[in-house]
N, CA, C and O atoms as a printed pandas DataFrame, in Angstrom:
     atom_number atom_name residue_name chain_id  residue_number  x_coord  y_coord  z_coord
0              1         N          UNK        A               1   93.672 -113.020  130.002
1              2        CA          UNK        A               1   92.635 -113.185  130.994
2              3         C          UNK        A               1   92.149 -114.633  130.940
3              4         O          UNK        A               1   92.126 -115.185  129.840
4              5         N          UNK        A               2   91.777 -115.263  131.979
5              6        CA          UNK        A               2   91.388 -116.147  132.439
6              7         C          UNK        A               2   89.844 -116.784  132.013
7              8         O          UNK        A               2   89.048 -116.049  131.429
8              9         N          UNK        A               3   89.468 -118.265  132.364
9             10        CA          UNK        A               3   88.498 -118.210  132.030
10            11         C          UNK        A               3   87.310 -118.199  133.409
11            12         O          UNK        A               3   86.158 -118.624  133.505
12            13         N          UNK        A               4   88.112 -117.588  134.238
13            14        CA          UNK        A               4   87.821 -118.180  135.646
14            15         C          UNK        A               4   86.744 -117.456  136.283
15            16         O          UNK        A               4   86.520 -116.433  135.637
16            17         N          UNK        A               5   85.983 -117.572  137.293
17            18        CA          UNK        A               5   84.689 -116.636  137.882
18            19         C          UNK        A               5   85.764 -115.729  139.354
19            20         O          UNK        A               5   85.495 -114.803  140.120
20            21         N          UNK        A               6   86.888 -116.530  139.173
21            22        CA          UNK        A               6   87.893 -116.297  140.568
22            23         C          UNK        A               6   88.819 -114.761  139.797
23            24         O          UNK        A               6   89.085 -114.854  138.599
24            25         N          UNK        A               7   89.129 -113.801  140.352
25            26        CA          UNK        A               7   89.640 -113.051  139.842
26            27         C          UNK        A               7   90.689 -112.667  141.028
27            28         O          UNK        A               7   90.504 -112.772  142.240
28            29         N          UNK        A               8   92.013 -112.120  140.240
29            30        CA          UNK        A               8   93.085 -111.523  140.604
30            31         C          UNK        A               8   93.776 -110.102  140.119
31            32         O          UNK        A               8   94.404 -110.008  139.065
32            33         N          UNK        A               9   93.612 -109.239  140.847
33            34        CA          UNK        A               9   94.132 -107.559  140.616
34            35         C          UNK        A               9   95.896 -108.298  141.077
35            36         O          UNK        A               9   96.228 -108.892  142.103
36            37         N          UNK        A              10   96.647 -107.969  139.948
37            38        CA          UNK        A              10   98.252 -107.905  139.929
38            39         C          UNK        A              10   98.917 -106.694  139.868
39            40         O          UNK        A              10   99.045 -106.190  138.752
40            41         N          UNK        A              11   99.432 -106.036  140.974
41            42        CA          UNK        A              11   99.968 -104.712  141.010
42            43         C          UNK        A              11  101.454 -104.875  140.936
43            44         O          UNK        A              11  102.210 -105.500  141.680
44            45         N          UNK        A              12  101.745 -104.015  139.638
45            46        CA          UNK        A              12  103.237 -104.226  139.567
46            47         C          UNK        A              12  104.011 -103.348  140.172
47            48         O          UNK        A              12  103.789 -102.366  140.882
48            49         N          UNK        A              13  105.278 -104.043  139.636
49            50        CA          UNK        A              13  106.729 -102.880  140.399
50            51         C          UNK        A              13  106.344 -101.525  139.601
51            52         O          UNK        A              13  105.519 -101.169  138.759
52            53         N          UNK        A              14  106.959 -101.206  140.031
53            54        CA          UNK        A              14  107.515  -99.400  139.485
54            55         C          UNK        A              14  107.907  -99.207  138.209
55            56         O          UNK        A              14  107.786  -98.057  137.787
56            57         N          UNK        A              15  108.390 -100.113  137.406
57            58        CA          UNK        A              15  108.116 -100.536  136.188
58            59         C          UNK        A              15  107.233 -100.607  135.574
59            60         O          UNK        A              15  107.551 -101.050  134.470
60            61         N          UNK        A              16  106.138 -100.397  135.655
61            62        CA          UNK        A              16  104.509 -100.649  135.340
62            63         C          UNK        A              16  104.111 -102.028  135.133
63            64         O          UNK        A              16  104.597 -103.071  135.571
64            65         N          UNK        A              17  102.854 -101.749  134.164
65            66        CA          UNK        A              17  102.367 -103.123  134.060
66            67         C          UNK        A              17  102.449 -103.892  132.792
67            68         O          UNK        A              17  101.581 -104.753  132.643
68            69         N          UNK        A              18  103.308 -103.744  131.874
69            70        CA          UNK        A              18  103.607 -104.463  130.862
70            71         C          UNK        A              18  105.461 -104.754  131.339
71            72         O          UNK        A              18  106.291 -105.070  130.487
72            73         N          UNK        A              19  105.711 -104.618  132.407
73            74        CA          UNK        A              19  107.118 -105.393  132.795
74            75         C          UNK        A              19  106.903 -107.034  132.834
75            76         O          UNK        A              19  106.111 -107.865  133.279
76            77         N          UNK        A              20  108.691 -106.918  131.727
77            78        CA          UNK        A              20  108.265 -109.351  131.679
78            79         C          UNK        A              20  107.909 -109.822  132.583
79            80         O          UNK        A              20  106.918 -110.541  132.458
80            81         N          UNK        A              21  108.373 -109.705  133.623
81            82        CA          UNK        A              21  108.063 -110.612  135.110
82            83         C          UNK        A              21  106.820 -110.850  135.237
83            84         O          UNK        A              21  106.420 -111.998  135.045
84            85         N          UNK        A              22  105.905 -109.797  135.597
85            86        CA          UNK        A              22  104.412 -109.043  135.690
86            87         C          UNK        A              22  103.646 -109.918  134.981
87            88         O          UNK        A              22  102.836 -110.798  135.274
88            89         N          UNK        A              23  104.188 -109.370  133.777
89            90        CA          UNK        A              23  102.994 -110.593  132.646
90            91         C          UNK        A              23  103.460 -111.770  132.988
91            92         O          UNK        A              23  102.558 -112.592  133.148
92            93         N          UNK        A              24  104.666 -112.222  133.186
93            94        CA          UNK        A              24  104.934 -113.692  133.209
94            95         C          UNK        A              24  103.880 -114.426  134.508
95            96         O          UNK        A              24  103.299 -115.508  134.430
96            97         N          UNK        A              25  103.865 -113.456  135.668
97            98        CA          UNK        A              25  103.300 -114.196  136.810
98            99         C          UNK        A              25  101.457 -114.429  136.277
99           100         O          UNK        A              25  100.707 -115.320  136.677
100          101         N          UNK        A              26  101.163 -113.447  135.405
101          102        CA          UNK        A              26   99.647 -112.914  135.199
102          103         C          UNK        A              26   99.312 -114.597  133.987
103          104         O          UNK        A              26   98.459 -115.484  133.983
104          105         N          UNK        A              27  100.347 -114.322  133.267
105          106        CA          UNK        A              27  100.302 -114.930  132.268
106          107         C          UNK        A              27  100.147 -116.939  132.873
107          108         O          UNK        A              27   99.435 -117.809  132.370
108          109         N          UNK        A              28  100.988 -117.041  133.911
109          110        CA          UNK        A              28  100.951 -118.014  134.734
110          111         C          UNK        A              28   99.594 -118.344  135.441
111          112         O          UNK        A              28   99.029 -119.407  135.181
112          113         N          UNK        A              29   99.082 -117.486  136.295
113          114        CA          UNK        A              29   97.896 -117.343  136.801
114          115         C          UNK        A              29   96.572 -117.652  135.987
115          116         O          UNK        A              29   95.547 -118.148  136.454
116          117         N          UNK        A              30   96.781 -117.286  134.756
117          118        CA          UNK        A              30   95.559 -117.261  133.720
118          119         C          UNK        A              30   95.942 -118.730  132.959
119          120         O          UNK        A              30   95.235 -118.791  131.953
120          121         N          UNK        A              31   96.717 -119.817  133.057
121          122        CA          UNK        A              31   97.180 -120.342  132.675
122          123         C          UNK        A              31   96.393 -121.131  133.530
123          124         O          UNK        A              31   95.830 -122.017  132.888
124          125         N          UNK        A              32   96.120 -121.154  134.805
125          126        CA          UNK        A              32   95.497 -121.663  135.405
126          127         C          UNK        A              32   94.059 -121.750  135.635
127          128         O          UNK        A              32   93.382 -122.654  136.124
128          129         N          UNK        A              33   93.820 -120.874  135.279
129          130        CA          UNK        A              33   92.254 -120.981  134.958
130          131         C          UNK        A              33   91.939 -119.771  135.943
131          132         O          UNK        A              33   90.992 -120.053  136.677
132          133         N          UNK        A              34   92.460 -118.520  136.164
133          134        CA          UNK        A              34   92.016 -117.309  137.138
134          135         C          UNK        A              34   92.037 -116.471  136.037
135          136         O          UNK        A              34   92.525 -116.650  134.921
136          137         N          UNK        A              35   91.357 -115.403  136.574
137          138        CA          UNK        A              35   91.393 -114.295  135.527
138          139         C          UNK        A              35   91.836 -113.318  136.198
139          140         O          UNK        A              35   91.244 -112.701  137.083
140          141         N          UNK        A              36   93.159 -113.112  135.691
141          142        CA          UNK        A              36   94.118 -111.336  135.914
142          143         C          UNK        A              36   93.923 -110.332  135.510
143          144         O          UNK        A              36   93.445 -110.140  134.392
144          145         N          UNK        A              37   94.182 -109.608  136.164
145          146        CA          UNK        A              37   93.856 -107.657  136.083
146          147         C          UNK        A              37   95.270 -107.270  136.266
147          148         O          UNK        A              37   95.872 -107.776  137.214
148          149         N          UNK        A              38   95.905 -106.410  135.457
149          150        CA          UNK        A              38   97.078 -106.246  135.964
150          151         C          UNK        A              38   96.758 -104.904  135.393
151          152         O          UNK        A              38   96.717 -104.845  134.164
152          153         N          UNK        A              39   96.379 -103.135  136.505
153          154        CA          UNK        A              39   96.009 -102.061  136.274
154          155         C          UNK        A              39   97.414 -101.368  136.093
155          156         O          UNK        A              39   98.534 -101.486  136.589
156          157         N          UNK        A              40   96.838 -100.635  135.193
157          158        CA          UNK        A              40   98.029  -99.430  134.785
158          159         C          UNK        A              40   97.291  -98.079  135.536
159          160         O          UNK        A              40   96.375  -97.315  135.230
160          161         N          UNK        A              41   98.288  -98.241  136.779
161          162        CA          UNK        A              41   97.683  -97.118  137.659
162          163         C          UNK        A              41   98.936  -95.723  137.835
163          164         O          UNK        A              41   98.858  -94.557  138.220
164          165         N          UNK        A              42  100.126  -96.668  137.286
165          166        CA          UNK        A              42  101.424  -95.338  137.183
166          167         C          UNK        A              42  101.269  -94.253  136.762
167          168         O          UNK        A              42  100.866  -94.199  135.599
168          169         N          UNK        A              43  101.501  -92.988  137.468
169          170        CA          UNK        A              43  102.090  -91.935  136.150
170          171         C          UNK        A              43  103.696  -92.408  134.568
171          172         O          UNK        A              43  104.798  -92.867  134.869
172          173         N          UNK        A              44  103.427  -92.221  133.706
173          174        CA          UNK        A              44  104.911  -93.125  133.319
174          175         C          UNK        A              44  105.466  -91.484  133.507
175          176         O          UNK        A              44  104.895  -90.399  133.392
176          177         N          UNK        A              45  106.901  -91.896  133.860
177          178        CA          UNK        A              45  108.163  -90.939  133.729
178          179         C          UNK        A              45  108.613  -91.269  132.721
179          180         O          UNK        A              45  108.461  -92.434  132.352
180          181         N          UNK        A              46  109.407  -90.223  131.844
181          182        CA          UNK        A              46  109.851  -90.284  130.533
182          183         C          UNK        A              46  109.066  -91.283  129.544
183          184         O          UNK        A              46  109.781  -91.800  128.686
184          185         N          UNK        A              47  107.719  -91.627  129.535
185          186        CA          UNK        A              47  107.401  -92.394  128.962
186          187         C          UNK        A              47  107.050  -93.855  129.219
187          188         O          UNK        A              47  106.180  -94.579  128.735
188          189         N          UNK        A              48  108.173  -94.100  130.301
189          190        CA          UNK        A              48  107.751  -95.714  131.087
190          191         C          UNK        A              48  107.642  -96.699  130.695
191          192         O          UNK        A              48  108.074  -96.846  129.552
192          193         N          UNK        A              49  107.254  -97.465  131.125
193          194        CA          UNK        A              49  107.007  -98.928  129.901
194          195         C          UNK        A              49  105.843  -98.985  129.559
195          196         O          UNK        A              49  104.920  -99.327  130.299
196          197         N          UNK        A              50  105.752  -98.676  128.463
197          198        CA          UNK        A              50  104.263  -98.780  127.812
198          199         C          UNK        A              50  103.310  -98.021  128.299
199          200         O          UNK        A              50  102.142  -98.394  128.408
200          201         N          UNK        A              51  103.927  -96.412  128.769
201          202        CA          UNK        A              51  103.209  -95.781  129.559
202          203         C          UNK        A              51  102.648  -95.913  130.470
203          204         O          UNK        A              51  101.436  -95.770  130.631
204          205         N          UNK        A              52  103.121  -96.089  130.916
205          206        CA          UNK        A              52  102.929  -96.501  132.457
206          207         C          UNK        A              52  104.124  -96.491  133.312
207          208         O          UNK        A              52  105.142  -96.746  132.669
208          209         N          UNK        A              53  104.356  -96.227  134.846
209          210        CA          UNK        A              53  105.700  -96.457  135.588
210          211         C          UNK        A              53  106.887  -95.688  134.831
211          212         O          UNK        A              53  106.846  -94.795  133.985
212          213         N          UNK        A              54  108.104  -96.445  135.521
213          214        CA          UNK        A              54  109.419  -95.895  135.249
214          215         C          UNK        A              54  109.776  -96.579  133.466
215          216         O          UNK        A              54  109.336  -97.650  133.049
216          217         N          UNK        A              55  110.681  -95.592  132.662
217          218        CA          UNK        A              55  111.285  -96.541  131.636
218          219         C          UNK        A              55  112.561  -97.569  131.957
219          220         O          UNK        A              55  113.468  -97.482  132.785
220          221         N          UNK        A              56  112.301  -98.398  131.131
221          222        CA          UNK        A              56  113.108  -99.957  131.538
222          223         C          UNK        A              56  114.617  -99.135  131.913
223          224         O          UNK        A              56  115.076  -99.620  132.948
224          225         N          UNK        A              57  115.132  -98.492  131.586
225          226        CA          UNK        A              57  116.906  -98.044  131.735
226          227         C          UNK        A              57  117.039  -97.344  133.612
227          228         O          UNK        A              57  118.022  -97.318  134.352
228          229         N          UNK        A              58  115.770  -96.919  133.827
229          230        CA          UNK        A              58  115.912  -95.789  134.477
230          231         C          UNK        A              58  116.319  -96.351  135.990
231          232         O          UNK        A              58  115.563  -96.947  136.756
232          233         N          UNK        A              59  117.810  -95.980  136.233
233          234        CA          UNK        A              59  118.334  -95.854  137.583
234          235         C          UNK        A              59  117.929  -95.662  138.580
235          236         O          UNK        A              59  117.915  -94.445  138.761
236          237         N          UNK        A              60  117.517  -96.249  139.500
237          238        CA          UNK        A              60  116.521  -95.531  140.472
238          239         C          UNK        A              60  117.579  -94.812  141.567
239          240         O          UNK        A              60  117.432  -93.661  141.978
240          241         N          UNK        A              61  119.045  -96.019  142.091
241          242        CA          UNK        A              61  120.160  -95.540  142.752
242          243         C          UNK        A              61  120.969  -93.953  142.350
243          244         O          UNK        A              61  121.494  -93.163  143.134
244          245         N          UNK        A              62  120.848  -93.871  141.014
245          246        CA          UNK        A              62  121.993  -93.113  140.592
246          247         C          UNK        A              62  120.714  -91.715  140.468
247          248         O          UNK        A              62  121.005  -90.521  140.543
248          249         N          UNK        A              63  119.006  -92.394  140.223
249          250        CA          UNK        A              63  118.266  -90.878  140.469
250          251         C          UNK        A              63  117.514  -90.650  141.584
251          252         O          UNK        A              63  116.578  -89.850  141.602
252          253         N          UNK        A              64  117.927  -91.414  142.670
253          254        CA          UNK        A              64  116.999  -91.587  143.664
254          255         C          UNK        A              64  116.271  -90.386  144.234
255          256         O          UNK        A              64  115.509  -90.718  145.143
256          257         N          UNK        A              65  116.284  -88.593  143.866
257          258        CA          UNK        A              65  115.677  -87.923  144.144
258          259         C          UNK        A              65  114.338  -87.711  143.057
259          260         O          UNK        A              65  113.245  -87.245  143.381
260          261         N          UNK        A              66  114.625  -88.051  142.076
261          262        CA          UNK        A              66  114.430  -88.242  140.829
262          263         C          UNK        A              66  112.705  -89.189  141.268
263          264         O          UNK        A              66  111.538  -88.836  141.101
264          265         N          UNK        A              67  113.193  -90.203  141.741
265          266        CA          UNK        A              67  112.426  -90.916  141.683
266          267         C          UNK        A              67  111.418  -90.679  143.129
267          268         O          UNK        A              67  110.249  -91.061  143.097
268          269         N          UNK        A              68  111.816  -90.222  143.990
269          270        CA          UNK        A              68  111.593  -89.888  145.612
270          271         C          UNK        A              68  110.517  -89.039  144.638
271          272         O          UNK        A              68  109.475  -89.607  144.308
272          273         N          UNK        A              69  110.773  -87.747  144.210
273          274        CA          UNK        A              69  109.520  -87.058  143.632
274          275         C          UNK        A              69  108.197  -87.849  142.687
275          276         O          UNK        A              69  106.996  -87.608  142.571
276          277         N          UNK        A              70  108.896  -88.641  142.251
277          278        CA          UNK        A              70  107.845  -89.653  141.723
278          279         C          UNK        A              70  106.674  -90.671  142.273
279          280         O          UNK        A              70  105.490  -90.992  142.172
280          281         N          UNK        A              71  107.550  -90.850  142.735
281          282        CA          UNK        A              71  106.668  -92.656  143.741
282          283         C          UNK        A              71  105.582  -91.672  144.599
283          284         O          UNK        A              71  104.723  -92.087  145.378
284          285         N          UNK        A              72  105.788  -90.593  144.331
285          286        CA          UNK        A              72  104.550  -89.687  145.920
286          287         C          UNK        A              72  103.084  -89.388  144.831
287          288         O          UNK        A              72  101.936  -89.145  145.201
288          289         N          UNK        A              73  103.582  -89.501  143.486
289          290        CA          UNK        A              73  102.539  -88.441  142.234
290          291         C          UNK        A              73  101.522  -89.946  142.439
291          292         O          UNK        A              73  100.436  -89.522  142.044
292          293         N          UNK        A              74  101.404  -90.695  142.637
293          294        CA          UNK        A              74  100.555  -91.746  142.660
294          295         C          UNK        A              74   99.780  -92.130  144.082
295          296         O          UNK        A              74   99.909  -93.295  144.456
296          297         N          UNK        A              75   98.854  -91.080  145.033
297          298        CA          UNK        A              75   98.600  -91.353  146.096
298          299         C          UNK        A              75   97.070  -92.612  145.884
299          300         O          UNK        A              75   96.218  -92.691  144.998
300          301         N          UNK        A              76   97.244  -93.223  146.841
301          302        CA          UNK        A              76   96.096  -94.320  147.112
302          303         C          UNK        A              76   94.491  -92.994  146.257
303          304         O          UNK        A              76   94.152  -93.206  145.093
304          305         N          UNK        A              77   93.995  -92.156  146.845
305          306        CA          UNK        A              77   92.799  -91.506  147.079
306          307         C          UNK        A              77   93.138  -91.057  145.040
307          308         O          UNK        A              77   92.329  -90.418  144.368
308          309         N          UNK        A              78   94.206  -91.492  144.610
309          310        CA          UNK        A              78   94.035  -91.465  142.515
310          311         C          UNK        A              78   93.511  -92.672  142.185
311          312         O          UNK        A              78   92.622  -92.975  141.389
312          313         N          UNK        A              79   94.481  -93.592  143.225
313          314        CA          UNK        A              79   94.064  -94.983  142.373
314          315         C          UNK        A              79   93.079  -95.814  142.936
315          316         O          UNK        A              79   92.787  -96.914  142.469
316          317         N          UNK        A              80   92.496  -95.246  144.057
317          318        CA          UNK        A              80   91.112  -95.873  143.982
318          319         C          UNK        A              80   90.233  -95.656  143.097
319          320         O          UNK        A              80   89.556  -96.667  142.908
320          321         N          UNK        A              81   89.898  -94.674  142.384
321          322        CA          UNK        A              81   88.631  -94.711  141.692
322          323         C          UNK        A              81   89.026  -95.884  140.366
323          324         O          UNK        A              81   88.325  -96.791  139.918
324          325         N          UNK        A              82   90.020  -95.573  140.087
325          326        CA          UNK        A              82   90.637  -96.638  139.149
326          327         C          UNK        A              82   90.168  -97.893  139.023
327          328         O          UNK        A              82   89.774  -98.515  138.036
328          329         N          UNK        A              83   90.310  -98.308  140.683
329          330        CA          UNK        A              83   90.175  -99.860  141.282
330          331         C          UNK        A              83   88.393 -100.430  141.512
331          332         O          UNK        A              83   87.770 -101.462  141.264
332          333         N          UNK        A              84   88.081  -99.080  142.124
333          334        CA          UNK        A              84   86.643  -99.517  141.751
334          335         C          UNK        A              84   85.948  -99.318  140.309
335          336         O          UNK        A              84   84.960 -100.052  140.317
336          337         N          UNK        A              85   85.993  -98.980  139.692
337          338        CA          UNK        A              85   86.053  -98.976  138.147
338          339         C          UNK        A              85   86.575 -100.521  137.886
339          340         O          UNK        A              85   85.709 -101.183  137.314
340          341         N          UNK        A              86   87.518 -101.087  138.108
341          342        CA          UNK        A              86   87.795 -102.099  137.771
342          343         C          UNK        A              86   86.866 -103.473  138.487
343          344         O          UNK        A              86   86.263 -104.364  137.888
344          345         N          UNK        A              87   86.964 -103.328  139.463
345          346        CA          UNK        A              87   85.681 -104.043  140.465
346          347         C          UNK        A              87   84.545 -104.399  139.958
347          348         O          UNK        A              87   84.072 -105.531  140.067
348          349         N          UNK        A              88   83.861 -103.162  139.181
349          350        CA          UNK        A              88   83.053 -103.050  138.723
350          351         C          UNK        A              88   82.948 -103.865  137.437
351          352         O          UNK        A              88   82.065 -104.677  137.163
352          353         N          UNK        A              89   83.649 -103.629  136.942
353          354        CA          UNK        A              89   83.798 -104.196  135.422
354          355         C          UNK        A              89   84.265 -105.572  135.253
355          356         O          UNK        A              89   84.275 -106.175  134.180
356          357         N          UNK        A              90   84.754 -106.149  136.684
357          358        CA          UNK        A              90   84.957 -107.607  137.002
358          359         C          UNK        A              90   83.657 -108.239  137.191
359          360         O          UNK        A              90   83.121 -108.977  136.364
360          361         N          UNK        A              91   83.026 -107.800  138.693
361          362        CA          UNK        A              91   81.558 -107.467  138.552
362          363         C          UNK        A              91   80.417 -108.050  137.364
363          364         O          UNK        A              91   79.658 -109.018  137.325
364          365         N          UNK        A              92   80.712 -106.991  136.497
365          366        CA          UNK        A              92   79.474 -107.112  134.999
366          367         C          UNK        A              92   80.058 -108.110  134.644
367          368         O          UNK        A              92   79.043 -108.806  134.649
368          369         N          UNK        A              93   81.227 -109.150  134.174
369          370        CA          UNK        A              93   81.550 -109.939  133.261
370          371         C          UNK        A              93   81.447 -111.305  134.129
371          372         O          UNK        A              93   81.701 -112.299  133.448
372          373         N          UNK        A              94   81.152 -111.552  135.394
373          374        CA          UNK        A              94   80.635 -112.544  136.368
374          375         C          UNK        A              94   82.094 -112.811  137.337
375          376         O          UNK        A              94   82.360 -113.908  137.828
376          377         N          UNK        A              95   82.860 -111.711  137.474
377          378        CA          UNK        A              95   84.418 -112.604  138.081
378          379         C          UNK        A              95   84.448 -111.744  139.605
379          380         O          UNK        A              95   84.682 -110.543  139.475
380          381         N          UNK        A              96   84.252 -112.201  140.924
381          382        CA          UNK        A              96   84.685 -112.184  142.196
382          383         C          UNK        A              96   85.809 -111.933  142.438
383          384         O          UNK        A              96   86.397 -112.843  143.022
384          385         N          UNK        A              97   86.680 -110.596  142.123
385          386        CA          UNK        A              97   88.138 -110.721  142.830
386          387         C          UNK        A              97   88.373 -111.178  144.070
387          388         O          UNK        A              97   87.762 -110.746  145.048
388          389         N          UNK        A              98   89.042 -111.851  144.115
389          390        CA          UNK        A              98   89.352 -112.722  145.863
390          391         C          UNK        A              98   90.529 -112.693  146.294
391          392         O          UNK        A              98   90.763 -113.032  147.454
392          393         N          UNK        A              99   91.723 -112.195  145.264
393          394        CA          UNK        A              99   92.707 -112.097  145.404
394          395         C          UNK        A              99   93.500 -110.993  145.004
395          396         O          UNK        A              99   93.080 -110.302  144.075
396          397         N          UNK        A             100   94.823 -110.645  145.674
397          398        CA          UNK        A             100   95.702 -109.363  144.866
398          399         C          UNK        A             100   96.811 -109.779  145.487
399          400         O          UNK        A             100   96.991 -110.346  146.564
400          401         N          UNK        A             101   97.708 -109.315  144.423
401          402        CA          UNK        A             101   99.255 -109.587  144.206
402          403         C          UNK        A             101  100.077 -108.451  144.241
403          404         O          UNK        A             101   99.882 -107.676  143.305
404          405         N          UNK        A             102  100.836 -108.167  144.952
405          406        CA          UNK        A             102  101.771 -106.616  144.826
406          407         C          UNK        A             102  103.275 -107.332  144.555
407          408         O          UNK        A             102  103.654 -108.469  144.837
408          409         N          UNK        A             103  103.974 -106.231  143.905
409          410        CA          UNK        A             103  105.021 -106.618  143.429
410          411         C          UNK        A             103  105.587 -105.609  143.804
411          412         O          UNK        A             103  105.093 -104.552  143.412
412          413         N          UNK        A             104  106.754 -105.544  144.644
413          414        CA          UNK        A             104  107.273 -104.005  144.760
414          415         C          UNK        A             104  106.549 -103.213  145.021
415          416         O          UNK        A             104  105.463 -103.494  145.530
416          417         N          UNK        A             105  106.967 -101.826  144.724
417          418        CA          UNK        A             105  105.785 -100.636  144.460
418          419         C          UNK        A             105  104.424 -101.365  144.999
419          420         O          UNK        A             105  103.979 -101.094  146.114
420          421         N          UNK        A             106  103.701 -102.449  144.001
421          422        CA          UNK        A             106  102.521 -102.988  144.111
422          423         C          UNK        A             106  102.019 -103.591  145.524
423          424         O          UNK        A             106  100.830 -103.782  145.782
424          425         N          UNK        A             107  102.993 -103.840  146.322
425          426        CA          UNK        A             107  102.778 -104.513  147.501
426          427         C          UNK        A             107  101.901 -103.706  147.907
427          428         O          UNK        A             107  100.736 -104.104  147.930
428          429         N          UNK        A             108  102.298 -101.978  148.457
429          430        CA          UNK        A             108  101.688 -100.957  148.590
430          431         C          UNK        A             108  100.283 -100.869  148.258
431          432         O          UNK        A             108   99.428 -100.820  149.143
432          433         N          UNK        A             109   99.911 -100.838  146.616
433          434        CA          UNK        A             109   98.582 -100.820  146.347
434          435         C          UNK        A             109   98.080 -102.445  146.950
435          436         O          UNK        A             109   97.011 -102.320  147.548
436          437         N          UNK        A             110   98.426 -103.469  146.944
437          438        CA          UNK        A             110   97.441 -104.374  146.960
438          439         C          UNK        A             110   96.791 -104.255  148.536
439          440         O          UNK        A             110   95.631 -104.395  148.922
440          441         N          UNK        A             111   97.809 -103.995  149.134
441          442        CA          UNK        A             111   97.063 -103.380  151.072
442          443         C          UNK        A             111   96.190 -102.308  150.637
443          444         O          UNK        A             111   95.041 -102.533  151.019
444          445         N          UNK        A             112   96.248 -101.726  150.285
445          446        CA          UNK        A             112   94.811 -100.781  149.934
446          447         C          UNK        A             112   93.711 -101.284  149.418
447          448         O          UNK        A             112   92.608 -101.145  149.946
448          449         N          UNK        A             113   93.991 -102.127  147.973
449          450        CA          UNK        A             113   92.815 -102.146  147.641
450          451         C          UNK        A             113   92.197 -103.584  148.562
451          452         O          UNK        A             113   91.064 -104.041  148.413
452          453         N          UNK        A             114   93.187 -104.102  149.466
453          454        CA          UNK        A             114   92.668 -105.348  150.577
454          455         C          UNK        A             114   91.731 -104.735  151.628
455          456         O          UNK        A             114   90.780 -105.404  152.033
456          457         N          UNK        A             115   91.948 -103.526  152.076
457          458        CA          UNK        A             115   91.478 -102.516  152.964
458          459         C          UNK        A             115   90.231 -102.411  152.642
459          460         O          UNK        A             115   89.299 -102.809  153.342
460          461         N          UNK        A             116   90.073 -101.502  150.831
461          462        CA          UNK        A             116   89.274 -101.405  150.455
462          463         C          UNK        A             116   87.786 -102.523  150.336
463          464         O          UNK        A             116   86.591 -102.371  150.586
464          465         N          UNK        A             117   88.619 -103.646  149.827
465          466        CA          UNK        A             117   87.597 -104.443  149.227
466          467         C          UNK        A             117   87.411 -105.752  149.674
467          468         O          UNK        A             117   88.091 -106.738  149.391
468          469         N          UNK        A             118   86.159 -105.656  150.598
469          470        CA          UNK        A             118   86.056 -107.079  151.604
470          471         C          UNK        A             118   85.751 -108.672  151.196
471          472         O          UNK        A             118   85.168 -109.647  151.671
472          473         N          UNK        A             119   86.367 -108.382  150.245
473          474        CA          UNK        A             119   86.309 -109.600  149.180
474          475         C          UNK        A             119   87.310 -110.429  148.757
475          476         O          UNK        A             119   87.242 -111.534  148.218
476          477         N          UNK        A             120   88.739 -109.407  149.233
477          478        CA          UNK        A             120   89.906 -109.863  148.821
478          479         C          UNK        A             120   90.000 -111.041  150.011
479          480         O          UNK        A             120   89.783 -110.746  151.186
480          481         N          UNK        A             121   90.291 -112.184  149.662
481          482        CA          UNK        A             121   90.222 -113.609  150.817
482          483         C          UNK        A             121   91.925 -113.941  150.726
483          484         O          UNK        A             121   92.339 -114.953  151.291
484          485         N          UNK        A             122   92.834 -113.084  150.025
485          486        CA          UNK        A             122   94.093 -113.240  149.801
486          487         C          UNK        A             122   94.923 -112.726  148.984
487          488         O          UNK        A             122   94.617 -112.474  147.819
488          489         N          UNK        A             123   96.149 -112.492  149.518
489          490        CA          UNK        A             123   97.045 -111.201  149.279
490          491         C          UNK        A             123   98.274 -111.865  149.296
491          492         O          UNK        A             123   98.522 -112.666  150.198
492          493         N          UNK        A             124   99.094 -111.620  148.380
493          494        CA          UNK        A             124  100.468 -111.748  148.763
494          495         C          UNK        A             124  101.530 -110.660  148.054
495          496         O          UNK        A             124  101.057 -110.078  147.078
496          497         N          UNK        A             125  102.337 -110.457  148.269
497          498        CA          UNK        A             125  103.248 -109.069  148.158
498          499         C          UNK        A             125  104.519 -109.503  148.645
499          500         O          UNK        A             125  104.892 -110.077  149.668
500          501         N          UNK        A             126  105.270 -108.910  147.261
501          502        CA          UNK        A             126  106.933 -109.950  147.070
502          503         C          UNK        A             126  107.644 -108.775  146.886
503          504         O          UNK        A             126  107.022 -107.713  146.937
504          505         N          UNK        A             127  109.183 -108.779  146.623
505          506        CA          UNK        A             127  109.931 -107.771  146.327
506          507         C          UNK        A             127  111.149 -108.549  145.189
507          508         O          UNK        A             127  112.209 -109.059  145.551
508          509         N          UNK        A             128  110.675 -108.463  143.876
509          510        CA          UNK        A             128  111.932 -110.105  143.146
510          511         C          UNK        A             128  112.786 -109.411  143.292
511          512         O          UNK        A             128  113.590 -110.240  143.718
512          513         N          UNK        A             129  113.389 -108.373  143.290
513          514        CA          UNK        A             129  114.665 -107.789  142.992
514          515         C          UNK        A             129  115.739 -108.331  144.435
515          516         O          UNK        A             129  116.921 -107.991  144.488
């Protein structure tokens, strides 16, 4: 985390939120002087990465029904309370989220919680794969 009053919610791939990339971009960001949130809002399947999301091996091509049942167990109306909980707790420690990052999967949540929260002044949402 950052030392910054500027805050950033980082929503990861489907991988959750301890995937390298994820931290690498968060880790970048806070490097800069912002302060990152990167929520563990996944159900993990088989465990996931770090509990959270899919585990690192897991095929999504070869289980794609597999996973079709999955990606639905996480509707927006779970992970809002999550997000305001987090808001909040950005909030008490003096940091303005102004920004959110979706990654995959995350693209998804960060339009929500942009919807949600009239504060977000910027969004961007990538797909690295």
């Amino acid at each position: 985390m950052g030392d910054s009053n500027v805050g950033i919610v980082l929503f990861s791939d489907v991988w959750g939120w301890d995937s390298g990339y994820v931290r690498s971009v968060a880790d970048k960001f806070a490097s800069d002087g912002f302060t990152v949130y990167i929520p563990k809002v996944l159900p993990p399947l088989e465990g996931g990465t770090d509990d959270d999301g899919l585990p690192p091996g897991f095929d999504i091509g070869a289980r794609q029904p597999e996973f079709a049942a999955w990606v639905v167990k996480s509707p927006w109306s779970a992970i809002k309370p999550k997000m305001e909980a987090l808001l909040a707790y950005a909030a008490d420690k003096g940091v303005a989220v102004n920004g959110t990052i979706g990654c995959c999967w995350g693209a998804w949540a960060s339009f929500n919680l942009s919807a949600m929260c009239s504060d977000i002044k910027a969004g961007v949402a990538f797909h690295p794969s």
